[in-house]
N, C-alpha and C positions, 0 to 999 in steps of 0.2 A: 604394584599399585602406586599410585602418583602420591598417597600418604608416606610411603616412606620413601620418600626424598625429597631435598632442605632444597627447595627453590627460594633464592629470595624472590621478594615483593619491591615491587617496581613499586620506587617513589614517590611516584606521582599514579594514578590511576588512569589506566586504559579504557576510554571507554567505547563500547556498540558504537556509537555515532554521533559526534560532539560538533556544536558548531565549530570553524574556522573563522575566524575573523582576520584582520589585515590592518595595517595603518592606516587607510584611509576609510576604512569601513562606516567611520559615523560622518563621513564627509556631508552626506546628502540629508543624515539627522540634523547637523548641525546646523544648514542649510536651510532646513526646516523651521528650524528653532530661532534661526535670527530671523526671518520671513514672516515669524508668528502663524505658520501657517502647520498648526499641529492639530486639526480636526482629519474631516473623511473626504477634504477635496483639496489640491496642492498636486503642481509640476511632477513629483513623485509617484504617486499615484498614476498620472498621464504616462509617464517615462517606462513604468514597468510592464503596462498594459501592454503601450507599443512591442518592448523590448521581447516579453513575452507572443505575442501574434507573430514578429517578425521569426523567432527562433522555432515554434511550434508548426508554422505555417497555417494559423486560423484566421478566419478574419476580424473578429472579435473577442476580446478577455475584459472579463471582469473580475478588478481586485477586491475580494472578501478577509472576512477575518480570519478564517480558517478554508481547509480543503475540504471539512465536512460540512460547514456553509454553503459552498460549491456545491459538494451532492446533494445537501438539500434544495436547494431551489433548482438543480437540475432536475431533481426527481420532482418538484412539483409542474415542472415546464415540459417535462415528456409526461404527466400525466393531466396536465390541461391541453395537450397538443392530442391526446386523443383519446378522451372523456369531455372534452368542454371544461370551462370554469366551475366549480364545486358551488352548489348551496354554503351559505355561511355556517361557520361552525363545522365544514367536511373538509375533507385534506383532498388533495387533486387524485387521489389513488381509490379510495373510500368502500375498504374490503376488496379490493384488488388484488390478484396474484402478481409478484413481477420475480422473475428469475435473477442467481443472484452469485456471483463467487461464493463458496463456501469457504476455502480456506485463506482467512485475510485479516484484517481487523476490523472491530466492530463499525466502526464509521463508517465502512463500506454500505453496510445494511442498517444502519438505523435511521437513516433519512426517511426507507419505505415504508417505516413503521411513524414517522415522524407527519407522513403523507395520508395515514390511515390504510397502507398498503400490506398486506400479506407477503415476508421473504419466501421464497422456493428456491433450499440451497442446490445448486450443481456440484456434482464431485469434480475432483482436480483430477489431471494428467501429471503423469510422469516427467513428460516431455521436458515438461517448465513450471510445471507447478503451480498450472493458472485452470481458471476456466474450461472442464472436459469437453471440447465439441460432442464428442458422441452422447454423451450426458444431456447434454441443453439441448440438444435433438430428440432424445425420448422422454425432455419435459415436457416439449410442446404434445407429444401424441398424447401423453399422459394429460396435462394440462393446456390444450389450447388456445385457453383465453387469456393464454402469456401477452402481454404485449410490449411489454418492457422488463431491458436487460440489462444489469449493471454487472461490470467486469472491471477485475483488479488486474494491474500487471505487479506480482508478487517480486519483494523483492529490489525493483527495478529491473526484472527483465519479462520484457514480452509476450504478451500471449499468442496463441495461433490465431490471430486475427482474422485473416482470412477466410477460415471455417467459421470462426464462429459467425463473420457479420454475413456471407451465404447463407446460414440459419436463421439469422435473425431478417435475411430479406425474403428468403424464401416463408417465413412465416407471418409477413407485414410487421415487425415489432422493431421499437426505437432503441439503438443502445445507447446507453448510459456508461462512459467510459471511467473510471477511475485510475488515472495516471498518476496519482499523490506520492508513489515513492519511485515513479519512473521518470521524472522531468530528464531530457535529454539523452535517452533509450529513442533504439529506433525498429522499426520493422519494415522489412525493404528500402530502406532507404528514408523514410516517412518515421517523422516523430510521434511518438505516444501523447496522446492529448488532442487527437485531429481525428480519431477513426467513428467518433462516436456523434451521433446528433448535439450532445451536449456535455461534455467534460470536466474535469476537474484534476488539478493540481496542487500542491500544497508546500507552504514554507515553515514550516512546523518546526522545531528547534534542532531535529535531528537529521531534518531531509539535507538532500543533496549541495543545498545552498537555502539559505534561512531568511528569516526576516525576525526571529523569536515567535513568531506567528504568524498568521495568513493563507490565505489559500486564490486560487483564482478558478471561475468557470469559462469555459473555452468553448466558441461554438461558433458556426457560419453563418446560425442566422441574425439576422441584425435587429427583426423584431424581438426575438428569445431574449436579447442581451440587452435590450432596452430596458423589456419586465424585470428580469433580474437585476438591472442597476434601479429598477424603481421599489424593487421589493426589498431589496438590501439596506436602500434608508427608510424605512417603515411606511413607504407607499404614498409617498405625500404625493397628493397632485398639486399641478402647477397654480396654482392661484397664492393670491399677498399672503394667506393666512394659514394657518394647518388644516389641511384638509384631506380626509381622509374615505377611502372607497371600497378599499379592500385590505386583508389582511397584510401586513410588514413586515419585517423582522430590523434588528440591528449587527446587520453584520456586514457592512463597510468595513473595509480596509483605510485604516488612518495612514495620513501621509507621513507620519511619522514610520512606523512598520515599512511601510512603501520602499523611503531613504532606506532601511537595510537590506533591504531586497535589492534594490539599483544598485550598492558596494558591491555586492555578493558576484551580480547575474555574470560579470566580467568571469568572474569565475569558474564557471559550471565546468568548461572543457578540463580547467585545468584537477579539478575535482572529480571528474572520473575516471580521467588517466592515472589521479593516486590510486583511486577505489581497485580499477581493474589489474595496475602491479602488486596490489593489496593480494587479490582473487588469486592472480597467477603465483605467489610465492606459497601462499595456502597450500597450490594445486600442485607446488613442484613439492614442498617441505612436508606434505602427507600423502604423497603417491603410494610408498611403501605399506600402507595401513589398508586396514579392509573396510573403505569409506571411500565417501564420492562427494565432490564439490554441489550444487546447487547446478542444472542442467540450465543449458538454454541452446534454440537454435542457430548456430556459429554461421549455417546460409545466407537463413534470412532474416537474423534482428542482433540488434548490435544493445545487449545493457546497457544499463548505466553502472553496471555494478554496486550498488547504494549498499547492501551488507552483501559480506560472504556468509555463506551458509554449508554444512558438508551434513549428508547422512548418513549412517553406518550400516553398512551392509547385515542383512538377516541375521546371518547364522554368526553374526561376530558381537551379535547384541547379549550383555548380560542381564539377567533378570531387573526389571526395574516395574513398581508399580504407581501409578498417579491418582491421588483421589480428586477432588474439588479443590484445592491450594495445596496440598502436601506431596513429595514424592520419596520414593524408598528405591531403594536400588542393592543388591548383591554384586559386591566384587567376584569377578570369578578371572583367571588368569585367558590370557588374552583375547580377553574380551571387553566389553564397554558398553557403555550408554549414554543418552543425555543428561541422565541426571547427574554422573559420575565426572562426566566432562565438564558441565558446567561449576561444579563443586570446585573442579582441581582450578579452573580457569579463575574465579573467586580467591581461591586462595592465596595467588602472588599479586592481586588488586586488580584485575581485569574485567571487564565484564562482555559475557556472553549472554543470549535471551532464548529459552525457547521459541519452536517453530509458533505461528499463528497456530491457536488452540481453533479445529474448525467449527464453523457456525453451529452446524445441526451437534455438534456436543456441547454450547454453551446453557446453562440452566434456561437463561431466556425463552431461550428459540429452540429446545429440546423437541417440542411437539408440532414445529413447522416440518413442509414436507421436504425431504431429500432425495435427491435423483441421483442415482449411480448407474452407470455404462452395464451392468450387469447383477443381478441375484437382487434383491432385497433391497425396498429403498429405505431404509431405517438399520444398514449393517452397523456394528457395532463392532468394540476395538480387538475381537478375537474374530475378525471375519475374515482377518489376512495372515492367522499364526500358520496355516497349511500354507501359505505362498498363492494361495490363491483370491487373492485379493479381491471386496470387493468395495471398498472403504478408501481409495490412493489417501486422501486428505487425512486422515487418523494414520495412514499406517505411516505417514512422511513426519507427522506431528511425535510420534512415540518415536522414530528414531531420527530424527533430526534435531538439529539446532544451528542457532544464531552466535557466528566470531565474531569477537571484536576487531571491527572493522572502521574502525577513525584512520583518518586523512592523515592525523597529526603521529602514530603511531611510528616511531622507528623498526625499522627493520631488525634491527639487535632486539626489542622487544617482544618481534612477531617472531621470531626465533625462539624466544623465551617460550610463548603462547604455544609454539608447534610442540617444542619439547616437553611439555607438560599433556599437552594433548596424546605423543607418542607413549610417554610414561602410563597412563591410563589401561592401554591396553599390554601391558607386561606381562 
């Protein structure tokens, strides 16, 4: 057991996913700052927008304060694009079902509810750990009057695109892309952040390349991105005075945030190349173990590698139980678990995170409906102890987990990390 043996503790702190900064990184803050130009409209702002369309391949972005900004008023523009404009005081959704990645983070889905929308979570694939086509195919039989679809690419790597947006054409319904932790992941060729009628992105302090915050909404239409840059400064219309017509919100991106973002964006290649020799030492330094890296399709989509993730094969899991915040775990000789893993990975100053806890198990959304590829749409976390799975998303959550996966990490460290890792199961 990784208790008994004196790993030191790294000096400094490893962490999941830390910004990167650079020496010229506040170039464009600074820029900013002598310019006086520290509000929601400045060259920065203009530069990332671009910089963003040109790399994504969209025809328009808009910079917000965050990427759940982004899915908010995408989710309110795919459900004014096909419900009309809401009565005041109604959200664009207004008891609407919309289909919804189940295993991800809450941001994903709280916009629908933010909408007055009903989540319908889909179970995950194996494949990649995203959105199950076959799943969102027997929501629609089940639930027809889907019309809108939000999908995460977990991770940073890819979903089966391809199936799913065939479902969601063959069913008339708008997707709703969530790229937040996939910025410059690809699928065929085709960045993550272009496949959906309306998308989003995010620079949130631990993504791929930062701004400390931000996000942006990505889309082709030119009138979509107009509303959304007009709903983003609280809806003012154009006249000398404030005037106002419909509801706003404040969720511009300052040109300040912007400048960090512009340092960064030079970055991104150089930032996945560390992420993915991160992935691959992982894959080489735990091959021997009865565990498996984070899958993805090597054909047809290229991550970004944003965390490494591995999960332990069945039968090498030792007893471990989770309540609401708390978890317990039994050592048993080689064998492991996440909770056991994360513990040992904690203890020389590291930080690991478990998998996304899935939706349809958050207290929230408990009593929302769940659709799984097979048995019971409300399976629960002994629906996969025979191997006969009908739950992917609980059964990847119980024995998976998140490595510390920072850019800045040496190698001599992530050697530490393995070897702690390997100790676990002695």
């Amino acid at each position: 057991m990784f208790a008994n043996l004196d790993f030191q503790k790294f000096e400094e702190k490893v962490w999941l996913s830390s910004p990167t900064m650079y020496p010229d990184s506040m170039a464009y803050v600074i820029e900013a700052y002598h310019a006086n130009w520290m509000s929601t409209i400045g060259v920065n702002i203009n530069e990332v927008e671009s910089l963003v369309c040109e790399k994504v391949g969209c025809k328009h972005a808009v910079a917000l304060s965050s990427g759940t900004a982004a899915l908010h008023l995408a989710m309110k523009l795919a459900g004014e694009q096909i419900y009309g404009k809401p009565a005041v005081g109604k959200g664009a959704l207004d008891g609407r079902l919309v289909a919804a990645s189940d295993m991800t983070f809450d941001a994903t889905v709280n916009p629908i509810v933010y909408e007055g929308g009903i989540p319908v979570f889909i179970d995950t694939e194996y494949d990649t750990w995203n959105m199950d086509p076959v799943s969102l195919e027997k929501a629609f039989q089940i639930y027809p009057e889907i019309k809108v679809v939000v999908m995460a690419h977990l991770y940073g790597t890819p979903g089966k695109v391809d199936e799913l947006k065939a479902i969601c054409q063959k069913h008339g319904a708008v997707i709703i892309e969530d790229a937040a932790e996939s910025l410059g992941a690809s699928y065929k060729g085709i960045q993550t952040g272009s496949f959906g009628s309306f998308n989003a992105i995010s620079f949130n302090g631990n993504k791929i390349i930062t701004g400390s915050s931000g996000g942006m909404l990505l889309t082709d239409d030119h009138e979509a991105a107009e509303k959304a840059r007009k709903w983003s400064t609280q809806s003012r219309e154009r006249a000398n005075w404030y005037q106002h017509e419909e509801l706003g919100y404040n969720y511009r991106m300052s040109n300040v945030i912007a400048g960090v973002v512009r340092g960064q964006f030079p970055h991104l290649q150089e930032h996945i190349d560390q992420k993915k020799a991160i992935f691959l030492r992982y894959q080489e330094g735990l091959k021997d173990l009865p565990v498996k890296m984070n899958p993805y399709d090597a054909q047809n989509s290229q991550p970004n590698f944003w965390l490494s993730c591995m999960i332990i094969d069945r039968e090498a899991m030792c007893s471990q139980v989770r309540g609401e915040q708390d978890a317990l775990f039994i050592p048993e000789h080689g064998k492991s678990c996440p909770t056991e893993i994360l513990k040992a990975i904690a203890s020389i100053n590291a930080e690991g995170r478990p998998i996304w806890k899935p939706m349809h198990m958050q207290p929230i959304y408990r009593m929302n409906p769940f659709v799984v590829r097979s048995g019971s749409g409300r399976a629960r976390t002994n629906a996969y102890l025979d191997g006969g799975c009908t739950d992917v998303g609980m059964d990847i959550f119980e024995r998976g987990l998140c490595l510390p996966s920072d850019n800045k990490m040496t190698q001599e460290q992530q050697d530490r990390i393995i070897d702690v890792i390997k100790a676990c199961f002695d």
